[in-house]
C-alpha positions in Angstrom: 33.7 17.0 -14.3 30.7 17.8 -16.5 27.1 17.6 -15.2 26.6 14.9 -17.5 29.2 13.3 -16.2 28.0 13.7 -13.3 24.9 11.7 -14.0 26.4 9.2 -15.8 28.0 8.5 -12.9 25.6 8.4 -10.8 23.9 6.0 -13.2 26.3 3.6 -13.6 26.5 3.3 -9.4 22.5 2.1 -10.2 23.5 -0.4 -12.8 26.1 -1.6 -11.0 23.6 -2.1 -8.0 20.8 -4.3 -9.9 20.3 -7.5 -9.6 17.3 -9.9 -9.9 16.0 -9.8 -6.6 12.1 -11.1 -5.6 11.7 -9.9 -2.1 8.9 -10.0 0.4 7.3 -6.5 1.4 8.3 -5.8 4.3 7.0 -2.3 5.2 5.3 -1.1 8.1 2.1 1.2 7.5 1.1 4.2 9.7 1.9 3.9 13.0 2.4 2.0 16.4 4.5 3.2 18.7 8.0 2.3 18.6 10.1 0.8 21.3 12.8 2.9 23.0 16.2 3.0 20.6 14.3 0.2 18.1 15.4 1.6 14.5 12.6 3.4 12.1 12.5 1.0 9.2 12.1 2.4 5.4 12.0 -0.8 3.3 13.0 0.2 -0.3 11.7 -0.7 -3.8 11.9 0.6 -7.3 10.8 3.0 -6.9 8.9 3.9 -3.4 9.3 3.4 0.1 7.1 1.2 2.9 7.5 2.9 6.3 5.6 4.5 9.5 3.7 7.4 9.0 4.4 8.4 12.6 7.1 8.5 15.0 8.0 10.2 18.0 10.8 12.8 18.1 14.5 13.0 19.3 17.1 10.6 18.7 16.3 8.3 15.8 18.2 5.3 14.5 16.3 5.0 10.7 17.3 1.8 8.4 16.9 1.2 5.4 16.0 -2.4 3.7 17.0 -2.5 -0.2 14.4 -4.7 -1.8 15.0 -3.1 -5.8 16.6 -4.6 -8.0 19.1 -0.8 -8.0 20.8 1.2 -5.1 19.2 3.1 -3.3 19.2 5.8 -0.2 17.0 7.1 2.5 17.5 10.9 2.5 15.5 12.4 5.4 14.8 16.0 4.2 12.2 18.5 6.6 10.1 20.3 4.9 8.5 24.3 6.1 5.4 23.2 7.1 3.1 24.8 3.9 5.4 22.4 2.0 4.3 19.5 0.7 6.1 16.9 -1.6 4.7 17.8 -4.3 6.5 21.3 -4.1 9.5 19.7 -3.8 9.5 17.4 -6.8 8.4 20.7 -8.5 11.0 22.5 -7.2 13.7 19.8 -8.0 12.2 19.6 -11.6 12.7 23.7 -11.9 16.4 23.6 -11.1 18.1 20.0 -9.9 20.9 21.8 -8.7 19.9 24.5 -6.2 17.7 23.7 -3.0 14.9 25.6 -2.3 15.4 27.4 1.2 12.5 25.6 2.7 14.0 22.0 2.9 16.5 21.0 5.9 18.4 18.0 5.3 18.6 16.1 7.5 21.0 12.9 7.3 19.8 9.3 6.7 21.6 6.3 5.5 23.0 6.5 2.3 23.1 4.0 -0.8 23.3 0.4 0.0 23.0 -2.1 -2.9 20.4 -5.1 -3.9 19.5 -6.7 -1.0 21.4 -4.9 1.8 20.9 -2.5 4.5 22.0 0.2 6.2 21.5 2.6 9.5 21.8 6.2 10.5 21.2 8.0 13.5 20.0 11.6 14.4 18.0 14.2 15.9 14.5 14.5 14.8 12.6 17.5 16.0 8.7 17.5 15.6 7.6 18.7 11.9 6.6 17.1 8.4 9.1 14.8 6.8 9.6 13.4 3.8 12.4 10.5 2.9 13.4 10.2 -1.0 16.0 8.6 -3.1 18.0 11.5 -5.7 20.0 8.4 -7.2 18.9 8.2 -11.0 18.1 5.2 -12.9 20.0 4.1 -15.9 18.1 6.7 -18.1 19.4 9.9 -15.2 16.1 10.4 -13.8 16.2 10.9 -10.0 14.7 8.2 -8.6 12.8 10.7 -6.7 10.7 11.9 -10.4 10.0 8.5 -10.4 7.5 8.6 -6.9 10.6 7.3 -5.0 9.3 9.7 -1.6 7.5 8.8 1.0 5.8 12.0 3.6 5.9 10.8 7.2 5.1 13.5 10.4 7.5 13.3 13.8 5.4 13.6 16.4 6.5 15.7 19.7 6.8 13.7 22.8 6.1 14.6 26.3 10.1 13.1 27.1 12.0 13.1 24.5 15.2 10.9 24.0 18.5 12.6 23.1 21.2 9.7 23.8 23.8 9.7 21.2 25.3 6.9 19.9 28.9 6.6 20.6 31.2 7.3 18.4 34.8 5.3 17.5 35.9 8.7 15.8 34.2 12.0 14.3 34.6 13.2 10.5 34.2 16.6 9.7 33.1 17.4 6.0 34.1 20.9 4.8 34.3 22.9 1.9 35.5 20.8 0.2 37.3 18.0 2.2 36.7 15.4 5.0 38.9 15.5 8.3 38.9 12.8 10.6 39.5 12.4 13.9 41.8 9.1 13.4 41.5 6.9 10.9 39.2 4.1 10.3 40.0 0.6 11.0 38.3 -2.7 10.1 35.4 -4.0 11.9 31.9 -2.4 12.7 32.7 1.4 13.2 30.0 4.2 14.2 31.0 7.5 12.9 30.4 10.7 14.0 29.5 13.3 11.1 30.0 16.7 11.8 29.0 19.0 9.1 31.7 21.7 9.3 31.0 23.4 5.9 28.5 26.3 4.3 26.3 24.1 2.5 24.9 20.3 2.6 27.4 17.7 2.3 27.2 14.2 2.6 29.1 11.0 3.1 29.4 8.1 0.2 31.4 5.3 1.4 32.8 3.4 -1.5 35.2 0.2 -1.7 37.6 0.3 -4.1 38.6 -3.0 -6.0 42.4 -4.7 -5.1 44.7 -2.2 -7.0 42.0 0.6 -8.3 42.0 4.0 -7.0 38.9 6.6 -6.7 40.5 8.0 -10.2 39.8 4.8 -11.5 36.7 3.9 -10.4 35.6 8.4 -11.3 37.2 7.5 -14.8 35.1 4.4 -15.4 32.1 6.8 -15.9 33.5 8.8 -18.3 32.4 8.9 -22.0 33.9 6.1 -23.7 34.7 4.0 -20.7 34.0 0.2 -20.5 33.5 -2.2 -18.1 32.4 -1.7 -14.4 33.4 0.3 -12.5 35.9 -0.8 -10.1 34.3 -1.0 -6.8 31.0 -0.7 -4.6 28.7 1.4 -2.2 28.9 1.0 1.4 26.5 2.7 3.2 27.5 6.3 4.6 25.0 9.4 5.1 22.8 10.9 3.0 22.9 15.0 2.9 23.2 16.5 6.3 22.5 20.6 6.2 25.6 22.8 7.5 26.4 22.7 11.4 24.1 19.4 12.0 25.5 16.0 13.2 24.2 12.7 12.6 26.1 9.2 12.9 26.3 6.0 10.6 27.6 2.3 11.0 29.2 0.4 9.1 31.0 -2.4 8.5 34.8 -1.9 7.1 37.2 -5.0 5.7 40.6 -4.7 4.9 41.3 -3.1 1.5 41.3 0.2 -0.1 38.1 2.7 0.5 37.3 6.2 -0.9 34.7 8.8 1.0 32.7 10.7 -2.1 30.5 13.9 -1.6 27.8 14.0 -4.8 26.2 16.9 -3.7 26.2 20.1 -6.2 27.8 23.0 -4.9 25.2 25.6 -4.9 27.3 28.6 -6.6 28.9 26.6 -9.2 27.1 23.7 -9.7 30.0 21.0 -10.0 29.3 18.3 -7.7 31.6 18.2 -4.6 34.0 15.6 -5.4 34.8 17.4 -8.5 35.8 20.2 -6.4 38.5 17.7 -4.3 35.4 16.3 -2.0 37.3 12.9 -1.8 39.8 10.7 0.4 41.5 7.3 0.3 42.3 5.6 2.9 43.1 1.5 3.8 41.9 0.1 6.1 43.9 -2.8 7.5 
């Protein structure tokens, strides 16, 4: 698949998110404490985040609240601490594809549409954070060019929690597949994401429409194509750097699902999936 493919892609997953929504902010400015396991909430809007400023480190459950009117994500990314935002929109505008060697990603919650929400948990060591959105609207600018970012510092704490959630099975992304411990069933599932490759992979969760397959739902974004595309986000984990874990929930119904990696692969380029990055599975 072509890079603009790729994008157009991406961009119809945004279209396919909007809808006319007129929510209450809900955000939280800079920082009271937070209560032992209570989740860090990002409440998101097109295009920027409301959020703490502050928290303290280890263990983190952080949420995010869709409140635009397109999908959106919470990737947590650390940056070196000279780095600022501003140098990574820069660097992101100087080459899209590779990451500068400064940034750790670190997991979050990945797209949820209009109106939903979704969790991820992980380990937060002290430094200077920044949470983004690299969906692109319906023109293929990252939602991230648009001011979709938000810097927030993790504070070190004098005890520190490190109780992990657990899990009801672990997948391990690789280059360039996903194993799984045993496959997923319906209900509320929390999943265990090992990253097992060289490079940042991450974890899109989509449902695929009664009879569709993920070649359908690729092809419907291919010049040409018409109609929607058939089937939704539903939730997942946002980039995770090479030999980090971090967990996600969600909810599964019965039906047909595919698990998606967008991420570019940093020698070639192609985004993961393009490179076999995807499974199907049914959950029953």
């Amino acid at each position: 698949m072509s890079r603009a493919s790729l994008s157009a892609m991406l961009i119809g997953l945004s279209v396919v998110g909007s809808a006319m929504l007129n929510p209450a902010e809900a955000g939280q400015g800079a920082a009271a404490p937070r209560q032992a396991g209570a989740p860090v909430q990002f409440v998101a809007h097109d295009h920027g985040y409301t959020g703490p400023d502050r928290i303290p480190a280890g263990m983190t459950t952080v949420e995010i609240v869709n409140h635009g009117q397109d999908v959106h994500h919470a990737q947590i990314v650390k940056l070196a601490a000279e780095k600022t935002v501003e140098d990574f929109v820069s660097a992101m505008k100087a080459d899209p594809v590779h990451w500068p060697g400064w940034v750790n990603f670190a997991g979050g919650p990945n797209g949820v549409m209009p109106g939903e929400r979704a969790s991820a948990t992980m380990n937060l060591d002290a430094g200077h954070y920044m949470v983004l959105c690299i969906i692109p609207d319906r023109q293929g600018v990252p939602h991230v060019m648009l001011g979709m970012t938000k810097p927030f510092t993790v504070v070190p704490v004098r005890t520190v929690s490190t109780s992990e959630p657990i899990p009801d099975l672990i997948m391990t992304p690789r280059d360039f597949h996903f194993d799984l411990s045993k496959p997923i069933t319906a209900g509320t599932q929390t999943i265990q994401v090992n990253n097992g490759g060289t490079q940042p992979h991450e974890v899109v969760v989509v449902k695929l429409e009664p009879g569709a397959s993920v070649k359908d739902f690729i092809a419907s974004f291919e010049p040409g194509a018409s109609g929607p595309p058939p089937g939704r986000l539903a939730g997942g984990l946002v980039g995770l750097d090479r030999g980090r874990r971090a967990f996600f929930t969600a909810t599964f119904e019965p039906g047909r699902y595919a698990l998606m990696c967008f991420f570019p692969d940093q020698k070639t380029g192609q985004p993961h999936f393009a490179e076999g990055m995807i499974s199907e599975f049914t959950v029953k």
